[in-house]
C-alpha positions as CSV (number, residue, x, y, z in Angstrom):
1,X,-61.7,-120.9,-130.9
2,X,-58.6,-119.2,-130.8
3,X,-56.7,-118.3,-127.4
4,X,-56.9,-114.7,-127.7
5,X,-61.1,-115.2,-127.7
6,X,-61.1,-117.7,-125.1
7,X,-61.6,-115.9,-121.8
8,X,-59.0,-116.4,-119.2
9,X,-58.5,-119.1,-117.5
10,X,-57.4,-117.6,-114.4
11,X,-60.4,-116.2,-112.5
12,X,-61.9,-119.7,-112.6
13,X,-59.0,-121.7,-111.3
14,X,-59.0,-118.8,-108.1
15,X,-62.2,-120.0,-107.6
16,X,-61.9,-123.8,-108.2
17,X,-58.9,-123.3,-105.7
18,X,-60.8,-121.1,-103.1
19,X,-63.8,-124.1,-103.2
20,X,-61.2,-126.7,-103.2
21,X,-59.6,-125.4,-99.9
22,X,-63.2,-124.2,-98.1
23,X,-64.0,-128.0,-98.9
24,X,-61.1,-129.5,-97.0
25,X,-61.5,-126.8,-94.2
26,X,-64.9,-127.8,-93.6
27,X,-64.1,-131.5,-93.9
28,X,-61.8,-130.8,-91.2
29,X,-64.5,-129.4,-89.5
30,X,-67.0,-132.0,-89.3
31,X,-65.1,-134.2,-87.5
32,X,-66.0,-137.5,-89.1
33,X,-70.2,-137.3,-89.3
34,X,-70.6,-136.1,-85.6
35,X,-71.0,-132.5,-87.3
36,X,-72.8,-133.8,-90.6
37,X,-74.0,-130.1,-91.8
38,X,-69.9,-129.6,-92.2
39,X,-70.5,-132.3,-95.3
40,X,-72.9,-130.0,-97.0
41,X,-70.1,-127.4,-97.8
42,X,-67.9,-130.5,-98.5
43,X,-69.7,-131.9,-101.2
44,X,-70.8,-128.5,-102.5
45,X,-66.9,-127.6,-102.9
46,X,-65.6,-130.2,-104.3
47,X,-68.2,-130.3,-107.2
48,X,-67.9,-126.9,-107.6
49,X,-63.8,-127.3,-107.5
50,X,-63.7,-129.8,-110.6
51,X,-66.7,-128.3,-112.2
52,X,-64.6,-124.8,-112.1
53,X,-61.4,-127.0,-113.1
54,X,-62.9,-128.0,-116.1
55,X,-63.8,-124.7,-117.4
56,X,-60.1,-123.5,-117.0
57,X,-59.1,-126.7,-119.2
58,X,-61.7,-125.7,-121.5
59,X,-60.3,-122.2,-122.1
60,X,-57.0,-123.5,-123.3
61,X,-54.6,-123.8,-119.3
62,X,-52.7,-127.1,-120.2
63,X,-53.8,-130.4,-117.7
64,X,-50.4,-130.1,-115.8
65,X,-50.4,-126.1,-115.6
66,X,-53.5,-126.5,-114.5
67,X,-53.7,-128.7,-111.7
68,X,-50.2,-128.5,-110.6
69,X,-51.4,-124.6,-109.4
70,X,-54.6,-125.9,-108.3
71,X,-53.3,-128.6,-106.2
72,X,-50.2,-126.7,-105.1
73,X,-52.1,-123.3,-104.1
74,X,-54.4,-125.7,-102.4
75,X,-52.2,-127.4,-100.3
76,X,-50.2,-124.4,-99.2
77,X,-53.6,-122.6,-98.4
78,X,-55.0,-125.5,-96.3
79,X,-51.5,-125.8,-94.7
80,X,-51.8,-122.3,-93.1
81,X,-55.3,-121.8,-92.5
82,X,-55.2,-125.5,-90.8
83,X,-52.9,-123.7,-88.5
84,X,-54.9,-120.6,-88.5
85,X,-58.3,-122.2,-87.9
86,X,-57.6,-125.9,-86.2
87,X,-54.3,-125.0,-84.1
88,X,-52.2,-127.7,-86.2
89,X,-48.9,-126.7,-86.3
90,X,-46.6,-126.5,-89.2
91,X,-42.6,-128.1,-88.4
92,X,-39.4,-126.6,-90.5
93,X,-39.5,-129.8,-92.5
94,X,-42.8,-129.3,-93.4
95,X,-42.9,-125.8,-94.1
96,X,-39.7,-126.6,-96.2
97,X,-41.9,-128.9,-98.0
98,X,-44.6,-126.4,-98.8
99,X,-41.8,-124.2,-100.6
100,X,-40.9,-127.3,-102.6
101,X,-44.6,-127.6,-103.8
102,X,-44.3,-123.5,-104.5
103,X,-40.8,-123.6,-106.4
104,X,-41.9,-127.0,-108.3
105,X,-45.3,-125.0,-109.5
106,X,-43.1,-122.1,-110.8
107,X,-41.2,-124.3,-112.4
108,X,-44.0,-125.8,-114.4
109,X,-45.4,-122.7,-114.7
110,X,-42.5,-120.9,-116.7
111,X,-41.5,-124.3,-118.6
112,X,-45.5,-124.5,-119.8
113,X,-44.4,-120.6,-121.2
114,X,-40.9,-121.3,-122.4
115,X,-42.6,-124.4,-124.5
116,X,-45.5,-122.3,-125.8
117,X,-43.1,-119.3,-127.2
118,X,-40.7,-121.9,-128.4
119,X,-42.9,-123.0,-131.6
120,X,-43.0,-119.4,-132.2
121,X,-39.3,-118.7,-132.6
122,X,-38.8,-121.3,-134.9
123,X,-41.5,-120.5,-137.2
């Protein structure tokens, strides 16, 4: 299948990412297994996560594009609505950190672009 009849790969990966981060939050939440209904949105997420990630592979996003924005989205996400939710607070060095995870996903992003047009200009 070509890439212009694949469907995009985008909606799934918000949704792999939005399951991904709800998982981690609610893993958070239980505590350990003195809240064990908090595991049931744990398990559910995470399968749904890498079911959802494997679906965006399927319709063409390269492995590292992939799950460099998955990961890196999910990180920053659970980073601020751990503050949000859970009171944990975020340091400069940390926050720093988070826009290192942001800058190095861009990068990746526009390098897995600069590659894909590059085959094209020499043809």
């Amino acid at each position: 299948m070509s890439d212009r009849s694949r469907p995009p790969a985008w909606p799934p990966l918000l949704l792999a990412i939005a399951l991904e981060v709800s998982a981690t939050l609610s893993l958070r939440a239980a505590e350990g297994v003195s809240h064990p209904l908090w595991l049931i949105p744990v398990v559910i997420g995470y399968t749904g996560s890498l079911w959802l990630l494997s679906i965006v592979l399927d319709r063409g996003m390269p492995v590292g594009v992939a799950y460099g924005i998955w990961s890196a989205i999910g990180v920053v996400l659970t980073a601020i609505m751990g503050t949000v939710l859970f009171g944990e607070l975020l340091g400069p060095v940390q926050i720093i950190g988070i826009g290192a995870i942001v800058v190095g996903v861009l990068l990746v992003e526009l390098g897995s672009h600069a590659r894909e047009s590059a085959p094209e200009a020499a043809s």
